[in-house]
N, C-alpha and C positions, 0 to 999 in steps of 0.2 A: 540580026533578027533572032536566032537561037540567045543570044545575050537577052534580050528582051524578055522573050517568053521563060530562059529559066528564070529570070530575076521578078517578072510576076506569077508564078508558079511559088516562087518560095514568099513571097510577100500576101499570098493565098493561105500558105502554111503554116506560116507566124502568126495570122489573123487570128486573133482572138474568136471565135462565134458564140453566138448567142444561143445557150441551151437553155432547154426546160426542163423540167420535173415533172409524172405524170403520174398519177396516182386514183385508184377511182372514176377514172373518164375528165377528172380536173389536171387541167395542165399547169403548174404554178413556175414563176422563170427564177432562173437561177439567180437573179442578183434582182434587190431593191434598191434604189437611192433615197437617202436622207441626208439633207443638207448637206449636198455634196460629198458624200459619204457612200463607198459602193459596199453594201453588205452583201454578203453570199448565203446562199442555201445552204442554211447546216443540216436541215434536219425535213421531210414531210412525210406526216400523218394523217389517218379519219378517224373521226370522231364518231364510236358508234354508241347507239343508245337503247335501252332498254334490254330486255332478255331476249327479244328478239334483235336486236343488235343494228338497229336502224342507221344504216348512216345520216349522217346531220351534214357535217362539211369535212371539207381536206385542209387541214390545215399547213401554213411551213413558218419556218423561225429560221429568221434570217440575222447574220450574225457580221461584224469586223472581220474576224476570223476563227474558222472550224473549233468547235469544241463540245467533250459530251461530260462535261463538269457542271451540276446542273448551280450547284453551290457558286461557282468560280464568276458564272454569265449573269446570276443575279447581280453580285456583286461590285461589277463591270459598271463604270462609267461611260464606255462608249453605246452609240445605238443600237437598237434591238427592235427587231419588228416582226409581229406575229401577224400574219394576211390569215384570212378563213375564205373558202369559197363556197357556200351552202349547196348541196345535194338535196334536201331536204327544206321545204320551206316550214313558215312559221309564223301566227299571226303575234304584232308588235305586244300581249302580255304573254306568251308563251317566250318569248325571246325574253323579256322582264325577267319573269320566274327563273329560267337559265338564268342569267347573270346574279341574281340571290341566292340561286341553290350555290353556285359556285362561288360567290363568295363565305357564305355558310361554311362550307367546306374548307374551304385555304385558313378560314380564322377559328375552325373547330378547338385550336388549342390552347384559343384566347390570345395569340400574337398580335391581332388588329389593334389597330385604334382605333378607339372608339370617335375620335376627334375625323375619320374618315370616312364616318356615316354624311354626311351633305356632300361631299363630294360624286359619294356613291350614288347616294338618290336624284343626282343630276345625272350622270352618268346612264341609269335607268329611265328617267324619263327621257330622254334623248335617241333610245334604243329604236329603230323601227323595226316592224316585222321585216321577215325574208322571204324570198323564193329563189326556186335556185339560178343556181348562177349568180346571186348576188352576193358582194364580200363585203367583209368586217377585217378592218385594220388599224393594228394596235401599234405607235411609233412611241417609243420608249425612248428619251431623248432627254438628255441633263439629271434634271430632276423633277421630271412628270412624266407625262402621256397625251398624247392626243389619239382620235379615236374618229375613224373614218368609214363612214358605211357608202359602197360604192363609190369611193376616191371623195366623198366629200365630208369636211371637215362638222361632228356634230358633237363636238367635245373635246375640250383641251383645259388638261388638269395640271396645275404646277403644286403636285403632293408626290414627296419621294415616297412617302410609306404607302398611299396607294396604289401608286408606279409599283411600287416591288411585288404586291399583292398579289396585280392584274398580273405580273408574266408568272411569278410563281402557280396562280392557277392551273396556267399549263405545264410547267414544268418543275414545280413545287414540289411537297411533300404529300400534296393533298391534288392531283391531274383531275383533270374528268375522267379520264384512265389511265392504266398505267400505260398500257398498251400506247397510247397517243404518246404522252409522257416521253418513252424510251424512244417513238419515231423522232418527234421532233430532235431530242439530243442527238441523233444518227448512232441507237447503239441497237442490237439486233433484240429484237420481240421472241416472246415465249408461243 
């Protein structure tokens, strides 16, 4: 009997559990699956906006495994998935305008192609508004992107240079903060 109970006591032990991340009153879990593929939590942040410092959403960027090389994860062929869970909603041209302004910004230096302009304006018209609690998930996978608002599928891009754009936006050269930025890679905020 005591054989019994240590040997489920330690099979307790060894269990792996299922943690989460919590951030902003948003809980996001520690691991996503993609195509059989278990990515872990590298990094989570919010997204705040204006000078009053609005939060929008919590974001995480989930990775193969841990790294705060922002260069090294672009890079990377294996998957990458940035989840968003809005705090803040947003009606569907207010969410538009975000996605321009933010590409705007990642191609300020003129690194786009311009060959990635229809991919993009699909990608936007596909956009719905938000409220909160709802999520925007980016699965970065080969050489594309698919793009899921509330776990459903409403865009799937097979463009490696828009793929790169899309994660670089958050973890570019060019973030929506830097602030967000540094969380995601899991490196400590100013």
């Amino acid at each position: 009997m005591v054989r019994r109970y240590l040997l489920a006591l330690a099979m307790c032990w060894l269990a792996s559990p299922a943690y989460a991340a919590t951030l902003d009153g948003v809980t996001l879990p520690d691991t996503y699956t993609v195509n059989g593929h278990t990515l872990i939590l590298n990094g989570i942040g919010v997204r705040a906006y204006s000078i009053f410092r609005v939060h929008i959403y919590v974001a995480g960027l989930y990775l193969t495994k841990p790294s705060h090389d922002a260069a090294a994860i672009l890079a990377s062929p294996e998957p990458k998935v940035v989840r968003m869970q809005f705090i803040h909603g947003g009606s569907r041209s207010e969410v538009q305008d975000h996605y321009r302004e933010g590409l705007a910004n990642e191609c300020a230096d003129g690194d786009c192609d311009p060959a990635d302009k229809a991919d993009f304006e699909r990608l936007v018209a596909a956009a719905p508004g938000v409220q909160p609690g709802d999520t925007s998930t980016f699965v970065f996978v080969g050489k594309g992107f698919r793009v899921l608002a509330n776990d459903q599928l409403i865009g799937e891009f097979n463009n490696p240079d828009l793929a790169y754009h899309m994660l670089a936006g958050f973890i570019g050269k060019h973030p929506p903060t830097r602030e967000l930025r540094s969380q995601l890679l899991g490196l400590p905020t100013d």
